[in-house]
N, C-alpha and C positions, 0 to 999 in steps of 0.2 A: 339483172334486168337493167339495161340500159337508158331507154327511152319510154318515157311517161306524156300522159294530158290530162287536164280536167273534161267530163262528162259531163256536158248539162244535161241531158237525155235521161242519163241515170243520176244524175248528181253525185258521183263519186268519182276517183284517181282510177286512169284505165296506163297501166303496166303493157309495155310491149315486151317478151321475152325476149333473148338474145336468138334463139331457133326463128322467132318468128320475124326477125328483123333479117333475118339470112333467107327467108321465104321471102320477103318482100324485095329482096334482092334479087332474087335469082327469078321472081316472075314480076319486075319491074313494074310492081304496085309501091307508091307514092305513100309519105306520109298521110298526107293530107287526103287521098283517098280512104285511106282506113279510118280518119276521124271520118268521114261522112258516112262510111259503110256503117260505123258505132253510132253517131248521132242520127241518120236517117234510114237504116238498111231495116226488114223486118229482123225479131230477136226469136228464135224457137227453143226453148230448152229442151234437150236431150233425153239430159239425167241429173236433176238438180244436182249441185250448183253449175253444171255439165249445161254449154249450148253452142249455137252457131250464131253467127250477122251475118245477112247475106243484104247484096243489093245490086242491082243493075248500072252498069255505067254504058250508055249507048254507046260511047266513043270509045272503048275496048271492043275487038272481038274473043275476047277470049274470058264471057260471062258465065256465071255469074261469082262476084269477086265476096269472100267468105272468109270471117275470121270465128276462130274454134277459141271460145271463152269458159271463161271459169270465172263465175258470178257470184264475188262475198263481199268482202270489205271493199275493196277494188277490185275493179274486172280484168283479166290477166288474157293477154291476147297470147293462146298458145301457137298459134299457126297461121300462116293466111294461105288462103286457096284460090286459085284462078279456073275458069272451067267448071263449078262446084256443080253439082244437083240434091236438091233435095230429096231424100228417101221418105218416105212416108213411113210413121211409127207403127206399128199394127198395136 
């Protein structure tokens, strides 16, 4: 894992993977969007320590912009998604 920040939001070290840095690439999501998507996006968990960030950037069309974490020590951003929708848990 290459790229790191601090979390006030969570108050812990959030880990960008190397896959997820190749996502942010290739759907031309910004550093610095994903610290806002982590500091102000909603947080749903999945399947403990399993969740999503999602959050709306108006000035994308290609919403809603989602990163797939893993919530322990540090939060580990496995993926970012462009496009995302939320499924409802049953």
């Amino acid at each position: 894992m290459s790229e790191a920040f601090h979390s006030k939001r969570f108050d812990k070290k959030v880990w960008i993977t190397n896959h997820a840095i190749e996502s942010m690439m290739k759907r031309r999501v910004t550093l610095d969007e994903v610290k806002l998507v982590v500091e102000k996006g909603e947080y749903r968990v999945s399947d403990s320590p399993h969740g999503w960030i999602f959050h709306h950037f108006p000035e994308r069309e290609d919403n809603l912009v989602c990163v797939a974490v893993v919530d322990q020590e540090a939060i580990i951003i496995k993926t970012v998604m462009i496009d995302w929708k939320l499924r409802e848990q049953e």
